[in-house]
C-alpha positions in Angstrom: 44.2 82.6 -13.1 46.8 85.3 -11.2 49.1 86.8 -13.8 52.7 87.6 -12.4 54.6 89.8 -14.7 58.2 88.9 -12.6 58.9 86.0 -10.5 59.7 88.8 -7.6 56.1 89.2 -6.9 55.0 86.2 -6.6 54.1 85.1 -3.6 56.2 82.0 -2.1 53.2 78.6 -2.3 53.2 76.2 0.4 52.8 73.3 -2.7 53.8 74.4 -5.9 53.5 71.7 -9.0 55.6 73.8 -11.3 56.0 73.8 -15.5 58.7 76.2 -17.1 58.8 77.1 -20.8 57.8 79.4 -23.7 54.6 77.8 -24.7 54.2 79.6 -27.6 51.0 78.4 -29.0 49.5 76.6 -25.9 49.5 73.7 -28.3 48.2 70.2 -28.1 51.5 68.8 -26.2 51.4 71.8 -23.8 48.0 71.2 -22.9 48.8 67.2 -22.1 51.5 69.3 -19.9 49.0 71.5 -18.3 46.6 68.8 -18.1 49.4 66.5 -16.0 49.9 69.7 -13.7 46.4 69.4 -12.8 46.3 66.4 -11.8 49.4 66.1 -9.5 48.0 69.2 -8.1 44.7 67.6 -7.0 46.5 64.8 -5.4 48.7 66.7 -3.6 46.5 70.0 -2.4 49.0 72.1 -4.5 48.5 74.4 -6.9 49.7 74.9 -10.7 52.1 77.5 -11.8 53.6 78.0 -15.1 57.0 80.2 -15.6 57.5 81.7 -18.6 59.2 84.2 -20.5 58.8 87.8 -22.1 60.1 88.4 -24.9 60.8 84.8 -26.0 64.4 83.9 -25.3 66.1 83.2 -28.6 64.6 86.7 -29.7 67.0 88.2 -27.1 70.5 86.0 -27.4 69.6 85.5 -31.6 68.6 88.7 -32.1 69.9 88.6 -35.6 67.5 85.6 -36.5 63.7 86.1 -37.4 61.5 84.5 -35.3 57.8 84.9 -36.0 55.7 83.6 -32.8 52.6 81.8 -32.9 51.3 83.9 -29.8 51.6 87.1 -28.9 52.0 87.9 -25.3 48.1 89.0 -24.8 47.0 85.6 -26.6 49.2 83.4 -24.6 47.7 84.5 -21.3 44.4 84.3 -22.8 45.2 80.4 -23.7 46.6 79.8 -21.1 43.9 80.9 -18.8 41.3 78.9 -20.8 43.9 75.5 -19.8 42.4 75.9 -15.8 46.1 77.2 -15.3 46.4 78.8 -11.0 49.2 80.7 -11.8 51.3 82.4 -14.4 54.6 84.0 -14.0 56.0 86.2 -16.7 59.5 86.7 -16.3 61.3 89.2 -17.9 63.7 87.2 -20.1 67.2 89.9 -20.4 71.1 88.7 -21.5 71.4 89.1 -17.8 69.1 86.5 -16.9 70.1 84.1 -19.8 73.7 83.7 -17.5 71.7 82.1 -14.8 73.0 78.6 -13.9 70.3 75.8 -13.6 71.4 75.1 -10.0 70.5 78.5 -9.3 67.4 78.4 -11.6 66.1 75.1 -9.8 67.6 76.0 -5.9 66.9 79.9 -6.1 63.3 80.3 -8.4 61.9 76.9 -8.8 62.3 75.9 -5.0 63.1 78.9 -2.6 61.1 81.7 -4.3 58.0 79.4 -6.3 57.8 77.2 -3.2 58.2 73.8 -5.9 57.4 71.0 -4.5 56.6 68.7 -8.0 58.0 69.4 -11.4 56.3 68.6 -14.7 58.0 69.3 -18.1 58.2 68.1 -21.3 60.2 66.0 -23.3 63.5 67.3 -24.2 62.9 70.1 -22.5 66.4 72.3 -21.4 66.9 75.4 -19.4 69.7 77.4 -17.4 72.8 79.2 -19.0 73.3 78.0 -22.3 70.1 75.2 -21.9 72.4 72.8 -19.6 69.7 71.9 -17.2 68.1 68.6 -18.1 65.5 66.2 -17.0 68.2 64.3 -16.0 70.0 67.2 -14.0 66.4 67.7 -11.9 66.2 64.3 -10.8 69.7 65.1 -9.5 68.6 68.3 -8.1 65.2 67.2 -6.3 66.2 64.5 -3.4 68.6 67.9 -2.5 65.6 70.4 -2.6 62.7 68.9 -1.6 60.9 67.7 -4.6 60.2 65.7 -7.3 59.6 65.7 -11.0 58.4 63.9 -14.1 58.7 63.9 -17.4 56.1 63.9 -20.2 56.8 61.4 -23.6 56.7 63.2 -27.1 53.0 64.0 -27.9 52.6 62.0 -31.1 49.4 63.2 -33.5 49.2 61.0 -36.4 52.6 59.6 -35.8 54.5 62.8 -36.3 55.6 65.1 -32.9 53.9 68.0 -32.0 56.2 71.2 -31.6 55.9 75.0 -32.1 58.2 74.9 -34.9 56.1 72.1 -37.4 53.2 74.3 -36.6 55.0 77.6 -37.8 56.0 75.7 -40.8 52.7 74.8 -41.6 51.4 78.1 -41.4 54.3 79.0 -43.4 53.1 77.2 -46.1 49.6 78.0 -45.8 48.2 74.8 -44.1 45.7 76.3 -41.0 44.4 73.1 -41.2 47.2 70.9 -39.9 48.1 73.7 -37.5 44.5 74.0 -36.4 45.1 70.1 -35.3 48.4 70.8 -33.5 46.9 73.5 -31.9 43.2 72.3 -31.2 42.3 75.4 -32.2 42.4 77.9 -35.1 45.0 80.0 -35.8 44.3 83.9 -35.3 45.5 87.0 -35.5 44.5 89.8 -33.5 44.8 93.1 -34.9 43.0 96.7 -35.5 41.1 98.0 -38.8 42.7 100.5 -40.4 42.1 102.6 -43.5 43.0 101.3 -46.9 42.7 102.5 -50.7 38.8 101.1 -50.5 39.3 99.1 -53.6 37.1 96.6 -52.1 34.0 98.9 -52.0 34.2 100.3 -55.9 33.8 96.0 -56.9 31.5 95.2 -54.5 33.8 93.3 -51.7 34.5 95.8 -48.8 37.0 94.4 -46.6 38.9 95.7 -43.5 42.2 96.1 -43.3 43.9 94.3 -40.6 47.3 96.2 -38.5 49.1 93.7 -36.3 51.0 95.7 -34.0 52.9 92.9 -32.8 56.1 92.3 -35.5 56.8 88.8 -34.0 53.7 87.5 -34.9 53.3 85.1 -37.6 51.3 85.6 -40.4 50.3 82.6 -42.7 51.4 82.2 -46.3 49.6 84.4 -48.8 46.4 83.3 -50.3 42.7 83.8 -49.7 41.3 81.7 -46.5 38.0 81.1 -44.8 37.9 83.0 -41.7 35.4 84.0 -38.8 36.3 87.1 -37.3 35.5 87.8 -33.2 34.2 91.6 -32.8 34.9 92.3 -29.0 33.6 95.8 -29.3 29.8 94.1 -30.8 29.9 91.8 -27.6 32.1 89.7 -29.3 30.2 88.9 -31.9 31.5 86.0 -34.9 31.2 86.9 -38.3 32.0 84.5 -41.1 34.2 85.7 -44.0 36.8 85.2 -46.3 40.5 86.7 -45.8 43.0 87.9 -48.2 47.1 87.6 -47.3 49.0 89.2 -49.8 50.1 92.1 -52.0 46.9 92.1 -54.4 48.6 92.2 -57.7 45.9 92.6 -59.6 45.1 96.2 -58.3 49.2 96.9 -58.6 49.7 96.4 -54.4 52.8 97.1 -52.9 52.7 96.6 -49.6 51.7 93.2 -48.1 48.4 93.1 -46.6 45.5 91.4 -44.6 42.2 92.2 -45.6 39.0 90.8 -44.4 35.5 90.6 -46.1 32.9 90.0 -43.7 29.4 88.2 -44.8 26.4 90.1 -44.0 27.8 92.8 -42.2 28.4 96.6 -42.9 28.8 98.3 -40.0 31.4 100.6 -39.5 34.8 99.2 -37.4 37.7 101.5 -38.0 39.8 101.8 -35.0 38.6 98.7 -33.6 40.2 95.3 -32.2 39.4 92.2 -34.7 40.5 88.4 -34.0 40.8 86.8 -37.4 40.8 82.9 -37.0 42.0 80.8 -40.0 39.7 77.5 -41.2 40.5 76.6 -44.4 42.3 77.9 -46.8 40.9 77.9 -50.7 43.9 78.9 -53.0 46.7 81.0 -53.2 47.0 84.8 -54.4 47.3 85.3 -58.4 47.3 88.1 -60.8 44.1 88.3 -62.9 44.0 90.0 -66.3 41.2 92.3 -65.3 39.1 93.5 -62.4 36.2 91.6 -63.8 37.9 88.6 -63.2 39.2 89.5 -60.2 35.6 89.9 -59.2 34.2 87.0 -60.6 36.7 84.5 -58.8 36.0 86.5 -55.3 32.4 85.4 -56.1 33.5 81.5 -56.6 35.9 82.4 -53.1 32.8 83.5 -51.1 30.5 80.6 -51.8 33.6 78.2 -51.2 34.3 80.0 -47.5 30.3 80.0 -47.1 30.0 76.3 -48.2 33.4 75.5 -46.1 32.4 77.6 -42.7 28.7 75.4 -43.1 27.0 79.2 -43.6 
């Protein structure tokens, strides 16, 4: 896949079969997307290209309302690329470009500087100056230009629509599971090890502490999950563990936290890059009377995440 970090440098296609959209999450009804780009593609000799934006769009014109993202920019592209995706073009998404009409976004970057030929996008979907553009508008637009589009149905799972936002409220309320099932895969987070007050060592449960640079990115309700953790500096080696979101009342914490306790492994990974993916998760965070019970529920937590992860 050829990454495009502005729509200026990429170079005009003879036969582009075109998406547009966030896709944050690369989820389950992006992929059917994806998927149909592929195949109009093959038919037609073309080749796929996605445009999306960075930073998401409503972070820009609402930049009073919270929006915690599913995907960070790095994760996206690393979806994305996994989805057999030819091209991706990350625009640069300013106030400016927010004013741009959806004539010009369809005449001027879809078909004169992308080289459209087929459009695919998804249900509902909107775009231009204050979302105007519509399905309906493109099959307007393409007898003019030069090209045609379709659009795909709501993607139902288990009779209820999949869209970024029921998967952020899931994770909101601690369900990985139902987002793992939106998402088809699980939930991570991608962060570095940093050091904390090494609580875990003096009862026997060392754990790393997990930074996410990102401020954008979501981070699941607090409790204690089963997670497998990606090492990409021990050539990406998966570790099972269990993983603690939360502000560890029982020790007096402060400051929310994300802390990891690896199974069978000790070595040392300060400074280093860590993807936390989220299975299951066992209960939510409580205040125990004492560190002794704090310890003995972290023992009924581990063989839970062992006995859930099948380790």
């Amino acid at each position: 896949m050829k990454v495009y970090h502005s729509i200026d440098s990429f170079p005009t296609s003879k036969c582009a079969v075109v998406t547009t959209g966030t896709f944050d999450g690369v989820h389950i009804g992006h992929r059917k997307i994806l998927k149909r780009l592929e195949e109009v593609a093959k038919q037609h000799d073309g080749e796929t290209v996605l445009l999306t934006f960075h930073p998401h769009p409503r972070t820009v014109l609402q930049p009073d309302m919270e929006l915690k993202l599913l995907t960070n920019l790095d994760e996206k592209i690393a979806l994305l690329e996994t989805a057999g995706l030819d091209n991706l073009i990350v625009h640069p998404f300013t106030v400016d470009f927010s004013r741009t009409s959806s004539l010009e976004f369809v005449r001027n970057l879809l078909v004169n500087k992308i080289g459209a030929k087929h459009l695919v996008i998804g249900y509902d979907h909107h775009f231009g100056r204050n979302r105007e553009g519509s399905f309906e508008h493109l099959k307007e637009f393409g007898p003019v230009y030069g090209f045609d589009v379709e659009e795909i149905s709501a993607q139902d799972v288990d009779q209820v629509n999949v869209s970024s936002t029921k998967i952020r409220n899931a994770l909101n309320e601690g369900d990985v599971e139902t987002a793992h099932s939106f998402l088809t895969y699980a939930f991570h987070l991608t962060g570095w090890v940093v050091k904390g007050d090494q609580i875990g060592n003096t009862i026997g449960f060392p754990t790393a502490n997990i930074e996410i640079k990102d401020n954008n990115k979501l981070i699941p309700a607090d409790g204690v999950y089963a997670v497998k953790a990606i090492l990409p500096q021990h050539g990406g080696r998966l570790v099972n563990g269990m993983c603690n979101i939360g502000h560890r009342p029982t020790v007096h914490g402060t400051e929310r936290r994300i802390e990891v306790n690896l199974f069978e492994f000790n070595e040392d990974i300060y400074g280093e890059k860590v993807i936390v993916q989220f299975f299951h998760r066992i209960r939510s965070e409580q205040k125990f009377e004492s560190v002794d019970q704090l310890k003995t529920q972290l023992h009924r937590d581990e063989l839970e995440a062992r006995q859930l992860l099948g380790s």
